[in-house]
Backbone as CSV, one residue per row, in Angstrom:
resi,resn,N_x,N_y,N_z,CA_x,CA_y,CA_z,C_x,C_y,C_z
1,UNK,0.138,33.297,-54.356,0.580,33.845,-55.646,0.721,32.725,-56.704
2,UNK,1.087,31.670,-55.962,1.195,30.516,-57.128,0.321,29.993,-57.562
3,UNK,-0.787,29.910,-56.743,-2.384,29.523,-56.813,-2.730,30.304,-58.487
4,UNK,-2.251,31.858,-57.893,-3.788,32.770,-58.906,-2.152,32.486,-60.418
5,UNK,-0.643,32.265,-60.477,-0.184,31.970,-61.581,-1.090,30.643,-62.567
6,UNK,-1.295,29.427,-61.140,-1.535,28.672,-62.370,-3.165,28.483,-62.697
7,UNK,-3.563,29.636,-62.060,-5.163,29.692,-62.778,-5.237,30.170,-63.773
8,UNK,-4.328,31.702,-63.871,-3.668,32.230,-65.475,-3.475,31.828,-66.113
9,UNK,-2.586,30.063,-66.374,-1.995,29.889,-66.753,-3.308,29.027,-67.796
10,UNK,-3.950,28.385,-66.542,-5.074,27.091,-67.230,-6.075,28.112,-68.451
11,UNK,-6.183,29.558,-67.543,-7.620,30.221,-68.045,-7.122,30.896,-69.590
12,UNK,-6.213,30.952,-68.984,-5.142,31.143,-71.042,-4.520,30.103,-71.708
13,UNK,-4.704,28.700,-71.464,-4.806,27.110,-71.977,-6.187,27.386,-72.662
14,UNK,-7.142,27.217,-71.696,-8.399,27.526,-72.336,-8.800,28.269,-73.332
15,UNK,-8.478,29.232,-72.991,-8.454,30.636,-74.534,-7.906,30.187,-75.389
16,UNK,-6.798,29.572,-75.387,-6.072,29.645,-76.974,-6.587,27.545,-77.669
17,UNK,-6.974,27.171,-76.495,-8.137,25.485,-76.661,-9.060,26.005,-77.593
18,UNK,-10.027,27.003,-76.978,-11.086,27.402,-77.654,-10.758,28.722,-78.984
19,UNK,-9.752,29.128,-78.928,-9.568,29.787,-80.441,-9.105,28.681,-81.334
20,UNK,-7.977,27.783,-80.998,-8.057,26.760,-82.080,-9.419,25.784,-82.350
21,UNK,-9.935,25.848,-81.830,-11.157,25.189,-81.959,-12.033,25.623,-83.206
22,UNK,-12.207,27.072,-82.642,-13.063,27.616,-83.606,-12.110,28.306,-84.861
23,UNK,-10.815,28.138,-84.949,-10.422,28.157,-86.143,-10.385,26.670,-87.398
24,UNK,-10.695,25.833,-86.583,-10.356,24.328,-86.740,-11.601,24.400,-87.858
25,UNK,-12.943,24.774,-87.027,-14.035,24.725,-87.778,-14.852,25.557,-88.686
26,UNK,-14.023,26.937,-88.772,-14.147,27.592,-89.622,-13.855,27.297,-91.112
27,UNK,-15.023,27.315,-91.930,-14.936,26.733,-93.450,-14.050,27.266,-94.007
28,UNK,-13.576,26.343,-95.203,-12.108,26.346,-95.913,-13.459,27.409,-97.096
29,UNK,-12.507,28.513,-97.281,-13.053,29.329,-98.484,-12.742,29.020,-100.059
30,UNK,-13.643,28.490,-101.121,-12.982,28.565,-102.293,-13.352,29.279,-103.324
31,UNK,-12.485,29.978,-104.105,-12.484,30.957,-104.759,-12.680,31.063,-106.515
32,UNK,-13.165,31.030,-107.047,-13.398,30.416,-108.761,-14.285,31.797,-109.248
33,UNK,-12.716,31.776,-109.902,-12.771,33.535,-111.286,-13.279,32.792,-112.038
34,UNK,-14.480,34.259,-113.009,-14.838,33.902,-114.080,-13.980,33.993,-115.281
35,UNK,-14.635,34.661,-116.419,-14.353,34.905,-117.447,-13.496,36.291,-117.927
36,UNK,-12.493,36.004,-118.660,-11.504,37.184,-118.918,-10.623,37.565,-117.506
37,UNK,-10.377,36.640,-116.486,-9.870,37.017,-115.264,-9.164,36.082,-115.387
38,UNK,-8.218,35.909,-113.807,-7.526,34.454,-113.603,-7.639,34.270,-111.814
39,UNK,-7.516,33.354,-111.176,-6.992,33.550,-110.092,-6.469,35.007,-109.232
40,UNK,-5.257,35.106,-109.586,-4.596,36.446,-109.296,-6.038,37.496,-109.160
41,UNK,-7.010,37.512,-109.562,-8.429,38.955,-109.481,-8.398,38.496,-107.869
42,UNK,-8.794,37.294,-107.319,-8.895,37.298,-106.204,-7.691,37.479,-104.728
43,UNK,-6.284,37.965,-105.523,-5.364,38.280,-104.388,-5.564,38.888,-103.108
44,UNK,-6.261,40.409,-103.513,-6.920,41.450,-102.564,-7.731,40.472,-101.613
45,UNK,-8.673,39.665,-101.962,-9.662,38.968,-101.105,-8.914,38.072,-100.359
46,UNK,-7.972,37.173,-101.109,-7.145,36.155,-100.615,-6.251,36.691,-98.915
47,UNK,-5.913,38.270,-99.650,-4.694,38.870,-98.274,-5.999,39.076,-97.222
48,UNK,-6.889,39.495,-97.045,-8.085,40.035,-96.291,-8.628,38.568,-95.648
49,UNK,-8.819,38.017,-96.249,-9.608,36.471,-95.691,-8.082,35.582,-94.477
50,UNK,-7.285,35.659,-95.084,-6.071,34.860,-94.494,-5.584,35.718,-93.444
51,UNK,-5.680,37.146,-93.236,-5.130,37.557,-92.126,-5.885,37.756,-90.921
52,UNK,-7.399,37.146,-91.573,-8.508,37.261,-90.794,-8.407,36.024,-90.057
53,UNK,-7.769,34.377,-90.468,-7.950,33.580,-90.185,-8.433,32.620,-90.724
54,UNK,-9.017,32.769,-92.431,-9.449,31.902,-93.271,-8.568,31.152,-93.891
55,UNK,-8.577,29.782,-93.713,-7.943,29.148,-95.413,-8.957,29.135,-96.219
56,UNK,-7.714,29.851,-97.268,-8.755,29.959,-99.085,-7.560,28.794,-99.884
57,UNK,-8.814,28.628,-100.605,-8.227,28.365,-101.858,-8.926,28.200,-103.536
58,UNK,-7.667,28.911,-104.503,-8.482,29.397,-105.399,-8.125,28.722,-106.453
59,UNK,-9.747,27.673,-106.551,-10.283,26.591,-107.659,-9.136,27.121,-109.346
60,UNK,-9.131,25.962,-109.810,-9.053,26.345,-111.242,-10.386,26.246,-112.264
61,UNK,-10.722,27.257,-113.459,-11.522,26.879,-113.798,-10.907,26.891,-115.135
62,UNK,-10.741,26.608,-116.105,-10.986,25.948,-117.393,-12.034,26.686,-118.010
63,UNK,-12.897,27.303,-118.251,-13.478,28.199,-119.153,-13.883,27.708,-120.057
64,UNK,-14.611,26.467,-120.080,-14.877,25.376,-121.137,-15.860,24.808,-121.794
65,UNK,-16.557,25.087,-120.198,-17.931,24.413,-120.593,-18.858,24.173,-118.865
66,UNK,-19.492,24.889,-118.560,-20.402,24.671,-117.394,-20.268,23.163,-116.511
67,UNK,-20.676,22.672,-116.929,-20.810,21.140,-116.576,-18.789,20.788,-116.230
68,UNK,-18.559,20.589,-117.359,-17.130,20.225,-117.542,-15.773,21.153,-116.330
69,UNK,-16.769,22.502,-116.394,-15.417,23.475,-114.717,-16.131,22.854,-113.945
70,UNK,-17.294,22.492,-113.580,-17.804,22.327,-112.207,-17.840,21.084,-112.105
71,UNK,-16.983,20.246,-112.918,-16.718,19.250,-112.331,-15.419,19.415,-111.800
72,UNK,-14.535,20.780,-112.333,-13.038,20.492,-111.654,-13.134,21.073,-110.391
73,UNK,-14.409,21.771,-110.102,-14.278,22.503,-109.386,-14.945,21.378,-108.155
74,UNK,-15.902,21.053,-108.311,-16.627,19.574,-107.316,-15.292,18.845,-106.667
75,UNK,-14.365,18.777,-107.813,-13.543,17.542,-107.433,-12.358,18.114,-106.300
76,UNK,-12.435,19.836,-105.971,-11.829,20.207,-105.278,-12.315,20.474,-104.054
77,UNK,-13.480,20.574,-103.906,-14.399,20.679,-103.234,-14.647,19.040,-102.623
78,UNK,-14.586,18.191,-102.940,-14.484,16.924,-102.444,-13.398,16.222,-101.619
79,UNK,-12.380,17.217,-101.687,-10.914,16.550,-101.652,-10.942,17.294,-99.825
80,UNK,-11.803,18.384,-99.894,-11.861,19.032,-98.398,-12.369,18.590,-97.281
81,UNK,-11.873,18.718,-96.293,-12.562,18.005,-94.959,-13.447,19.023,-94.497
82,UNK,-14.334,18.968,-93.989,-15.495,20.079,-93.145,-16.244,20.570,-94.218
83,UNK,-16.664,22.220,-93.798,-17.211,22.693,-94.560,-16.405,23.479,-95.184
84,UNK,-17.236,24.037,-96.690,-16.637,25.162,-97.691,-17.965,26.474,-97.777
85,UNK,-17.097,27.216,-98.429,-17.886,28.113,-98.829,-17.412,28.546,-99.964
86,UNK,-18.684,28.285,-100.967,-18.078,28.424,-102.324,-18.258,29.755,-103.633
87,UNK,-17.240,30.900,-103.476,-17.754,32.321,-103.896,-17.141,31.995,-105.814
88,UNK,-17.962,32.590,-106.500,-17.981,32.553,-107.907,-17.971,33.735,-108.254
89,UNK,-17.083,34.477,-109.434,-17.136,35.879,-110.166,-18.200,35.666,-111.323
90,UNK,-18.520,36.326,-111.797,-19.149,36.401,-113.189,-19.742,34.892,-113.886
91,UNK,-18.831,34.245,-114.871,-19.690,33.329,-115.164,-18.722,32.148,-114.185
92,UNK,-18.191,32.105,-113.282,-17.536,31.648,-111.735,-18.921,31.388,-111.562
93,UNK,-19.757,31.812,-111.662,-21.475,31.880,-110.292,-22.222,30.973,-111.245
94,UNK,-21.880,30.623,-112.616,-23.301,29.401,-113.183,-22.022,28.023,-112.424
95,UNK,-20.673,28.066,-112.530,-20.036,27.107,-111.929,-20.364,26.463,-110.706
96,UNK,-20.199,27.687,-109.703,-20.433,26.787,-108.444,-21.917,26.530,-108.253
97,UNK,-22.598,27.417,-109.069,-24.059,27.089,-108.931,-24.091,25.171,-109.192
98,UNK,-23.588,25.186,-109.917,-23.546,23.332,-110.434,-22.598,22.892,-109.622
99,UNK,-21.445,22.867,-109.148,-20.787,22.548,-108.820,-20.690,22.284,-107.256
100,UNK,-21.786,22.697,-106.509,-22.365,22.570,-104.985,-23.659,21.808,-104.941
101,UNK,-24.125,21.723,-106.359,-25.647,20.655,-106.287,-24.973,19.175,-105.564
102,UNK,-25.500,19.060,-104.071,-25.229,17.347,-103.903,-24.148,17.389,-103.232
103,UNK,-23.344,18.445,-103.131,-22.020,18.589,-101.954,-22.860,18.940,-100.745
104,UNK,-22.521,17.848,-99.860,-23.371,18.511,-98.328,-21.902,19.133,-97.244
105,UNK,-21.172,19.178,-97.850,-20.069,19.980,-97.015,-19.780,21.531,-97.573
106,UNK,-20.672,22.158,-98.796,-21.276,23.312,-98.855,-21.827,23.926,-98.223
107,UNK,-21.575,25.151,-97.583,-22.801,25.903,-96.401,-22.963,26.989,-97.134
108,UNK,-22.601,27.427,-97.884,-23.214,28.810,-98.361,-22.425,28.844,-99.878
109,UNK,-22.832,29.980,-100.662,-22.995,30.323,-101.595,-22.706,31.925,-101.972
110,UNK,-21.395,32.203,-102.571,-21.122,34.338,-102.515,-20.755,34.159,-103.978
111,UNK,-21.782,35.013,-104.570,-21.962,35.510,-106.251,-21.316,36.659,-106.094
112,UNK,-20.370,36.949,-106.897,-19.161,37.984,-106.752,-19.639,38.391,-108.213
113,UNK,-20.343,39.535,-108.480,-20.858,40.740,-110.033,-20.810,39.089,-111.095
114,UNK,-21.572,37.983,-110.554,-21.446,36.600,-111.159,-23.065,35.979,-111.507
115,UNK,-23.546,35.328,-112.426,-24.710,34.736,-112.930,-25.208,33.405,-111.817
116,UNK,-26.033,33.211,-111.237,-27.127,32.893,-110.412,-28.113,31.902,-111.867
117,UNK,-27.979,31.142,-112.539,-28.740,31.079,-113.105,-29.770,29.733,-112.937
118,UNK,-31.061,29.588,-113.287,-32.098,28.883,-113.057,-31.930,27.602,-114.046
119,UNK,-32.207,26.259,-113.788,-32.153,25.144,-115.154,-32.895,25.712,-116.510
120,UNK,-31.774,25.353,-117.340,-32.294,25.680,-118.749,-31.640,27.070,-119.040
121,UNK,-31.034,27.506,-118.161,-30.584,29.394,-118.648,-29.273,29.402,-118.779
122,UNK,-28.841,30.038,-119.297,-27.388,30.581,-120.211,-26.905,31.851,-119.748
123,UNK,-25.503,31.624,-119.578,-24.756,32.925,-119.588,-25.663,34.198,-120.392
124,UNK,-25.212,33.801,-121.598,-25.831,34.742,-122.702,-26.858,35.354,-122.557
125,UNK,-27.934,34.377,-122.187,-29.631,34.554,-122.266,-29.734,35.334,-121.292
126,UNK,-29.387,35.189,-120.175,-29.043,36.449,-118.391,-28.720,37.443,-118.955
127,UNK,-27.429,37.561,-119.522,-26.890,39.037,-120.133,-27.640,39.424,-120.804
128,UNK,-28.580,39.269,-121.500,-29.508,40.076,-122.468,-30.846,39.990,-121.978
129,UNK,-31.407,39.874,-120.746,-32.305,39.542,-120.184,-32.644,41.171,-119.675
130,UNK,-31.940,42.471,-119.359,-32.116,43.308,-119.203,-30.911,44.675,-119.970
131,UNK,-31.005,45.482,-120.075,-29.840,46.046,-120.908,-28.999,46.521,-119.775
132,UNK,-28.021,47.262,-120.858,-27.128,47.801,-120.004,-25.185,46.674,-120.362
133,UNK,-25.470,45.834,-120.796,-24.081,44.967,-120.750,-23.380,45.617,-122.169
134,UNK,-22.324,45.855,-122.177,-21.604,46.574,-123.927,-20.732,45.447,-124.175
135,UNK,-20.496,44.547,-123.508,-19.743,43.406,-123.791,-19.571,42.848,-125.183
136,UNK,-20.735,42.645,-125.788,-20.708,42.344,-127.094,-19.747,43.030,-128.015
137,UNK,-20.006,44.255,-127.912,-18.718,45.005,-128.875,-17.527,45.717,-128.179
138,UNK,-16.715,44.712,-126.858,-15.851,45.010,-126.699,-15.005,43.908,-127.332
139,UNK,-15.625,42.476,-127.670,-15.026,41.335,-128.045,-13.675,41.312,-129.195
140,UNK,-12.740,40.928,-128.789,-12.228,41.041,-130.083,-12.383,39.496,-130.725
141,UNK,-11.898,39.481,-132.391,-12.603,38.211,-133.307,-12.153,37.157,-132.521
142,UNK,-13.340,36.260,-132.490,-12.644,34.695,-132.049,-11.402,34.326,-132.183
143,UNK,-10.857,33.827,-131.250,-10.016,32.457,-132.134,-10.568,31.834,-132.095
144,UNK,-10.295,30.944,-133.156,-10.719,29.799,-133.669,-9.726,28.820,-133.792
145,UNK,-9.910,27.453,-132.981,-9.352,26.440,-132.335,-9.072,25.087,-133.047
146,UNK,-8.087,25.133,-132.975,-7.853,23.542,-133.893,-8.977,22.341,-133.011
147,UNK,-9.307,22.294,-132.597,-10.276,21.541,-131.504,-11.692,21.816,-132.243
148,UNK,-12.078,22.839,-132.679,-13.469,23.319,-132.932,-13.637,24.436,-131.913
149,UNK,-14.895,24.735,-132.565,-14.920,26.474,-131.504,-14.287,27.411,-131.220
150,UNK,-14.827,28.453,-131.440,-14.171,29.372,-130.827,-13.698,30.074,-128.775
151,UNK,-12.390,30.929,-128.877,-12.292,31.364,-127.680,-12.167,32.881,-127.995
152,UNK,-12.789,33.657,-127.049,-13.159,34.831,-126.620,-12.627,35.614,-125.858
153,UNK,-11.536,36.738,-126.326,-11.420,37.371,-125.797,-11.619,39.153,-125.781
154,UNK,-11.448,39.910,-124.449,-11.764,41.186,-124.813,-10.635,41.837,-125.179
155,UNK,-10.894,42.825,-126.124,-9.892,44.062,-126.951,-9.390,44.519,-125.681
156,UNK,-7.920,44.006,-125.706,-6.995,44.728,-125.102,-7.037,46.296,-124.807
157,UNK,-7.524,47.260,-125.655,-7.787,48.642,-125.879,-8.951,49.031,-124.958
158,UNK,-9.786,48.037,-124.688,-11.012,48.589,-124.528,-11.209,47.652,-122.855
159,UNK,-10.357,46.920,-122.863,-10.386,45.846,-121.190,-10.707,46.962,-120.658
160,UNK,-9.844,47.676,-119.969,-10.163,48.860,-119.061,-11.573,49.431,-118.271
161,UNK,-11.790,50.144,-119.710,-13.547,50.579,-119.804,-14.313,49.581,-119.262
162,UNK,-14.541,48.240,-120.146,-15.284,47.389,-119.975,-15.394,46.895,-118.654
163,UNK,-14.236,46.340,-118.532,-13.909,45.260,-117.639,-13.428,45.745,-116.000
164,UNK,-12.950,46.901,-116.028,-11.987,47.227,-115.026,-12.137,48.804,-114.547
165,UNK,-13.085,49.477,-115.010,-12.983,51.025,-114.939,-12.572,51.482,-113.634
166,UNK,-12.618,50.861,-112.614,-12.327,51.735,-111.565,-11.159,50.971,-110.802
167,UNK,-10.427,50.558,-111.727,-8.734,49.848,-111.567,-7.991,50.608,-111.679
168,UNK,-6.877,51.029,-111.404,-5.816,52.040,-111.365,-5.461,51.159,-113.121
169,UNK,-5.109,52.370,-114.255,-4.816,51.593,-115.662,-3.578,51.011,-115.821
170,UNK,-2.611,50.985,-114.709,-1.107,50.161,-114.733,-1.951,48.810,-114.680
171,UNK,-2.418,48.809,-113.489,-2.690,47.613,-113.039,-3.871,46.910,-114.400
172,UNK,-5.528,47.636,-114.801,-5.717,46.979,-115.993,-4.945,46.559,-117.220
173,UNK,-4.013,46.911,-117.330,-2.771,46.542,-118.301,-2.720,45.161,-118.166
174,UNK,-1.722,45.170,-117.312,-1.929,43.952,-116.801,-3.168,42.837,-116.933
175,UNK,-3.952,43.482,-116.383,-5.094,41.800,-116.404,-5.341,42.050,-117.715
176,UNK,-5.338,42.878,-118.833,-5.724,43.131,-120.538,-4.789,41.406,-120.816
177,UNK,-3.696,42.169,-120.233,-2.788,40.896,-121.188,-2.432,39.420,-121.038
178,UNK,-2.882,39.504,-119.376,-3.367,38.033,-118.698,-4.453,37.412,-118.949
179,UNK,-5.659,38.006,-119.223,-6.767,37.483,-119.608,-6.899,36.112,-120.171
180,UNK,-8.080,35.483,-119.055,-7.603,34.160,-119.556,-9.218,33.983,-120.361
181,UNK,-9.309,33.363,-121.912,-10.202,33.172,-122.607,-11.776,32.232,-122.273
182,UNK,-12.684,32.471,-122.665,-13.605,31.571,-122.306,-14.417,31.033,-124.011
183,UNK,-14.475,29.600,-124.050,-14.900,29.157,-124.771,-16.149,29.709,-125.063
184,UNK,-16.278,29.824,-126.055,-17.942,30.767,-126.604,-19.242,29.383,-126.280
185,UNK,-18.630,28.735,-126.812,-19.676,27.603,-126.239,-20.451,27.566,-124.384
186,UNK,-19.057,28.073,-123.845,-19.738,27.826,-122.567,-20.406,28.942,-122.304
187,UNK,-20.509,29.851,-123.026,-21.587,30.957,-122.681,-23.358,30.693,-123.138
188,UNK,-23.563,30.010,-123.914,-24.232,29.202,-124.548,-25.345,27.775,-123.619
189,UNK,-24.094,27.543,-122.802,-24.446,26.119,-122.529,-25.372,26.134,-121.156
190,UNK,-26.496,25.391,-121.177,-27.653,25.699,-120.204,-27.194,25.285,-118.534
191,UNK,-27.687,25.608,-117.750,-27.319,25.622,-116.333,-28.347,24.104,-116.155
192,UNK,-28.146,23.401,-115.417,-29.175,22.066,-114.819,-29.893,22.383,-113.621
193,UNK,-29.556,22.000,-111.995,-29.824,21.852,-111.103,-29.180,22.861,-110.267
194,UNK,-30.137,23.940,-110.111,-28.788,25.349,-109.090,-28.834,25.035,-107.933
195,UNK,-27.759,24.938,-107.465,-27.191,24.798,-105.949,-28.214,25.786,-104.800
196,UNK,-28.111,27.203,-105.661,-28.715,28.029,-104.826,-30.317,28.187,-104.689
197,UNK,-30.994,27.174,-104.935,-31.991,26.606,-104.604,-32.377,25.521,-102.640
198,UNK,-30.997,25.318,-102.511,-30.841,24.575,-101.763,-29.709,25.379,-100.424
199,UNK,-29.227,25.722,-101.229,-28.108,26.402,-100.283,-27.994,27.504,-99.953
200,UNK,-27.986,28.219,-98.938,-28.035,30.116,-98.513,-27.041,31.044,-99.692
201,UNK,-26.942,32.281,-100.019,-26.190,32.247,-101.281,-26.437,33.711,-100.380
202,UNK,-25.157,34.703,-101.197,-25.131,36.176,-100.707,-24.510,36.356,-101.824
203,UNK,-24.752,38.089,-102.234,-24.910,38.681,-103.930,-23.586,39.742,-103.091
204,UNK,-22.903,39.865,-103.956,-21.727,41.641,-103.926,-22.103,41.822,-105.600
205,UNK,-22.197,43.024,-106.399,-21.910,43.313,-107.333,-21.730,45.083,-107.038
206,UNK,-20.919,45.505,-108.619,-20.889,47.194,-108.727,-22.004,47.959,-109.700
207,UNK,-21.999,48.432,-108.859,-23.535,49.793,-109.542,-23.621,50.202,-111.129
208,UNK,-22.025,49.818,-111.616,-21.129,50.587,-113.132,-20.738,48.720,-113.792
209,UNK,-21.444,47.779,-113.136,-21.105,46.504,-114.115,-21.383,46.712,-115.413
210,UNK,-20.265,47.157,-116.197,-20.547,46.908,-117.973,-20.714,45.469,-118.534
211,UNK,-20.547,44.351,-118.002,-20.476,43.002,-118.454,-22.189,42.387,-117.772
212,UNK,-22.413,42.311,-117.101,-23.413,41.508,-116.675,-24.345,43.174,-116.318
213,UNK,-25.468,43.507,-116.912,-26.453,44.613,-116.527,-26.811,44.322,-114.768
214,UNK,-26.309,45.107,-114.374,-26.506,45.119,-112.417,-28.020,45.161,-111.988
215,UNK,-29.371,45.152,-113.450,-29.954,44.709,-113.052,-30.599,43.458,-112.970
216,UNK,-30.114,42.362,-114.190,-29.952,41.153,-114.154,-29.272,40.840,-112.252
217,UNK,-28.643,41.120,-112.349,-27.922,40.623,-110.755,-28.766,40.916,-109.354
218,UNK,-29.496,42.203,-109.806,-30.328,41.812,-108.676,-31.894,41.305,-108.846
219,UNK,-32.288,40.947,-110.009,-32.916,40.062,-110.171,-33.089,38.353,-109.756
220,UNK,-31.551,38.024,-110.044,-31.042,36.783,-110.190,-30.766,36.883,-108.363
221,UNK,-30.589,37.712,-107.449,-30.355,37.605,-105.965,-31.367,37.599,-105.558
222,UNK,-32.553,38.448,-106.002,-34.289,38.340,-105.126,-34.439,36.608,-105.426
223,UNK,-34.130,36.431,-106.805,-34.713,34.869,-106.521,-34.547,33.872,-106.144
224,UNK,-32.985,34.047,-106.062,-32.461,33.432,-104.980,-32.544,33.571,-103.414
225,UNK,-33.331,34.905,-103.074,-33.417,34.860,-101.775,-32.314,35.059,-100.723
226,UNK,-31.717,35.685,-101.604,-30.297,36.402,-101.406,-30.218,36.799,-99.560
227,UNK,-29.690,36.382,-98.622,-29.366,36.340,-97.786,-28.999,37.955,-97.452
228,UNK,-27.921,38.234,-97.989,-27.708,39.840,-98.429,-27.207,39.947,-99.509
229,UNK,-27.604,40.819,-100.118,-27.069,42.045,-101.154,-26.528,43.489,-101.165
230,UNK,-25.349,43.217,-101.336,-24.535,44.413,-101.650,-24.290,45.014,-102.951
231,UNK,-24.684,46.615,-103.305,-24.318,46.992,-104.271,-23.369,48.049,-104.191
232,UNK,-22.186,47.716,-104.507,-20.876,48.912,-104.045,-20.859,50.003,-104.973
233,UNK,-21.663,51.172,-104.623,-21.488,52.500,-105.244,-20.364,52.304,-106.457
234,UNK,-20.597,52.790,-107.572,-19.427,52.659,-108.893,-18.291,51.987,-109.382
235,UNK,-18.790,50.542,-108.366,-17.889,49.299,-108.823,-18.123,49.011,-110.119
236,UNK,-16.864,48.672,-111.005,-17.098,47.728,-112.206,-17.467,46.111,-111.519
237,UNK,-17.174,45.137,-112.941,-17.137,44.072,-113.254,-16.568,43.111,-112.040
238,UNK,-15.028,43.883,-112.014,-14.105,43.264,-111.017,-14.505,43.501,-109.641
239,UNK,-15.237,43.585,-108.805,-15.630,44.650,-107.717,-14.634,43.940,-106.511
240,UNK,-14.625,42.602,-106.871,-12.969,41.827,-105.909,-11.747,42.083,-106.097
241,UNK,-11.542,43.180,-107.490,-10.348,43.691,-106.923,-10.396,45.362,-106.993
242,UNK,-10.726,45.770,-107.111,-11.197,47.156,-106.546,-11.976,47.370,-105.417
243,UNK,-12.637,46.055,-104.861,-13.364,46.955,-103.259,-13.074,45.339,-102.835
244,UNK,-11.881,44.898,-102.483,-11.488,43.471,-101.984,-12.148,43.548,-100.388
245,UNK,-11.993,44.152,-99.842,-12.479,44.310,-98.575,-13.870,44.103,-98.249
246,UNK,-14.950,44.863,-98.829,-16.243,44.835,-99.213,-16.185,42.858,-99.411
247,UNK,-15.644,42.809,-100.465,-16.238,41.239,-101.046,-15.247,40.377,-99.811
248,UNK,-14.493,40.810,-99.173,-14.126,39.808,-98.474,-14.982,40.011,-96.877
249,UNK,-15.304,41.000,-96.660,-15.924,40.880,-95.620,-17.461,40.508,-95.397
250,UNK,-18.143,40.402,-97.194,-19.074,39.497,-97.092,-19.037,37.775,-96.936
251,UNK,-17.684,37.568,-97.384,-17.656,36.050,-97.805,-17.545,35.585,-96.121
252,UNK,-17.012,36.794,-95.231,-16.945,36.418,-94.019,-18.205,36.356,-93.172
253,UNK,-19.120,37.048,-93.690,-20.560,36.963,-93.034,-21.257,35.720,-93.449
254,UNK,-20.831,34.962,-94.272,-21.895,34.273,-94.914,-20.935,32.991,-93.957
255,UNK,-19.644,32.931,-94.054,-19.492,31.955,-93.398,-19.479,32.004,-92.161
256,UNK,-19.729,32.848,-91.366,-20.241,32.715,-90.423,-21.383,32.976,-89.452
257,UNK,-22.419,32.526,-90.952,-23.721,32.545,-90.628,-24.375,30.870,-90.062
258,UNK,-25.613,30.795,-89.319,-25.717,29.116,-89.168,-26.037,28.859,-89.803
């Protein structure tokens, strides 16, 4: 009897050897909202990934200028041991697109209803590349910045529709009035060297994206060679926080793809 206790004992040493193991080496997830969002869009994904066993963590971006987030975002991405996996929202996806060129502790790539774009291409120039985006006249007037330039945000009145349609409207309230601004310039400003040229990349967007035309997005995933593509039946913009599950259980396929 004491024999078959401490074979139990070793053969469940072993089991929980080899689950820390493979939690050890499971990639650190990082998370970088686009435009008119903050952090907080990715909570839903955050609770889903962490009870699964992932560490996340969710980049800051600055909304500033292409080059200029993906360097804050590189520099977080540098600071990590192993591998990452680096998921982008909206204009989040021209970020890490730059922001994984030349990181070899990058393994994959998750465009969350986010721009994929090629050297030389623009936020802007994508969005009008096929119809369908109303973004333009949800804008309300610039501010205009003691710095120069303007920042951009959407009409509180109209966030909802645009941005959020299939959000419960307590909750779009909320992100209306959190909304964090994006410099008009960086919509403007050209993409260099895309990551996802080099690196495996997987597409989530919603069928009802009013901001980016959902067929720009699956344009921008064939050419990337999109690993998979998901299109979630009558998702908006946000599709990470209205179908968190969906986008978190892709970010989980991709990282644990070879």
């Amino acid at each position: 009897m004491n024999r078959l206790i401490a074979v139990g004992l070793a053969l469940a040493g072993q089991l929980v050897a080899s689950m820390a193991q493979a939690q050890s080496t499971r990639p650190m997830v990082v998370l970088v909202h686009g435009a008119f969002a903050d952090s907080s869009s990715w909570n839903g994904v955050i609770t889903v990934l962490e009870k699964d066993g992932y560490k996340v963590v969710a980049a800051p971006n600055p909304l500033r200028g292409v080059r200029a987030d993906a360097d804050v975002v590189a520099d977080v991405v540098k600071s990590i041991e192993g591998p990452v996996v680096l998921v982008g929202h909206s204009y989040g996806g021209s970020v890490i697109s730059e922001a994984a060129e030349g990181r070899a502790n990058v393994k994959a790539l998750v465009y969350v209803a986010a721009f994929a774009p090629d050297a030389g291409e623009t936020a802007i120039g994508l969005t009008g590349k096929f119809p369908g985006s109303t973004l333009g006249a949800a804008l309300a007037p610039p501010v205009k910045l003691s710095s120069g330039g303007n920042d951009l945000y959407i009409q509180q009145p109209r966030f909802h529709q645009q941005f959020a349609a299939d959000v419960p409207a307590p909750q779009a309230r909320l992100m209306a009035a959190g909304q964090r601004p994006i410099a008009e310039a960086a919509l403007s400003e050209a993409s260099t060297a895309p990551a996802w040229k080099s690196i495996p990349s997987w597409f989530i967007y919603g069928e009802k994206d009013k901001n980016i035309p959902p067929a720009a997005m699956g344009f921008m995933a064939e050419r990337a060679r999109s690993r998979q593509t998901v299109v979630v039946k009558g998702a908006s913009h946000v599709v990470m926080v209205s179908h968190a599950p969906a986008v978190a259980s892709l970010i989980e396929r991709a990282a644990a793809a070879p």
